[in-house]
Steps between C-alpha positions, in 0.01 A plus 500: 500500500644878421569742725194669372262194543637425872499876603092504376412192619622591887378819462133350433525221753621698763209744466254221497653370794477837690150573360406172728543729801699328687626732759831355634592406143463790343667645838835311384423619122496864615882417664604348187380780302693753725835364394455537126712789426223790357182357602488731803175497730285272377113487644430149534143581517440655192506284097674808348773568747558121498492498063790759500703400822537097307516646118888706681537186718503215208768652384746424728606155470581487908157586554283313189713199677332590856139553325529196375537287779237689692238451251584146478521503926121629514395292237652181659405618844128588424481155287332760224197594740432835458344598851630747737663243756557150393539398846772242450167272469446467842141579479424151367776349714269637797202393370605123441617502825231627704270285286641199534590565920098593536394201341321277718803229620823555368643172388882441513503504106347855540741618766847362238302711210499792773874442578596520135274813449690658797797366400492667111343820633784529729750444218321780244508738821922402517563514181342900440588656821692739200181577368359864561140325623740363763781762526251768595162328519168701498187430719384240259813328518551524903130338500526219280854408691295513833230275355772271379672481795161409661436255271848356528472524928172284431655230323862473712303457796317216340867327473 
């Protein structure tokens, strides 16, 4: 791909990345927007100001590099869901667990299926403590982790 091709096609994935609204993404977008020599003060809040700070910033090879991989960070880290939060999917972690631990008797096969849920979940939450949802988490975030951590409580005590 030329020089051209690579600068446009950052430049229009990293806008549709930031038009997701992802606070703490676009948060980290803003810093690597601030380095490009020229961009100046860029208004992360506004299309325009955004349109002219990446159209200087692409063109700088440093920084195209740096758009690049945090495009292709949100977009791996989001799994291509376009909400606000994606929550690391703990909401249906939470809900499998508290659905299965309410149910009637919980059999030991039920209990190993709760161990392994616990057991991933704990592994995804690991694995991104980079992340910005867990970096600098926002009340959504601090409430699904408390939920989780219910959940997870629940299920060791079971052991």
């Amino acid at each position: 791909m030329g020089e051209l091709a690579a600068a446009s096609k950052v430049h229009v994935m990293v806008s549709y990345w930031w038009s997701r609204g992802d606070s703490l993404a676009n948060h980290q977008l803003g810093q690597i927007l601030s380095r490009a020599a020229g961009v100046g003060e860029v208004d992360l809040t506004d299309s325009q100001s955004l349109d002219r700070a990446l159209r200087i910033a692409v063109t700088d090879p440093a920084v195209l590099g740096e758009l690049e991989a945090w495009w292709q960070m949100v977009e791996t880290r989001r799994a291509g869901n376009g909400t606000r939060n994606p929550g690391l999917g703990l909401d249906q972690s939470i809900r499998y667990l508290t659905d299965r631990l309410d149910a009637a008797a919980i059999t030991p096969e039920v209990l190993g299926e709760c161990r392994r849920q616990v057991a991933a979940v704990d592994l995804t939450i690991m694995s991104a403590k980079d992340l910005p949802e867990l970096a600098h988490p926002d009340a959504e975030m601090l409430d699904l982790l408390g939920r989780y951590l219910e959940a997870r409580s629940r299920v060791l005590a079971l052991a």
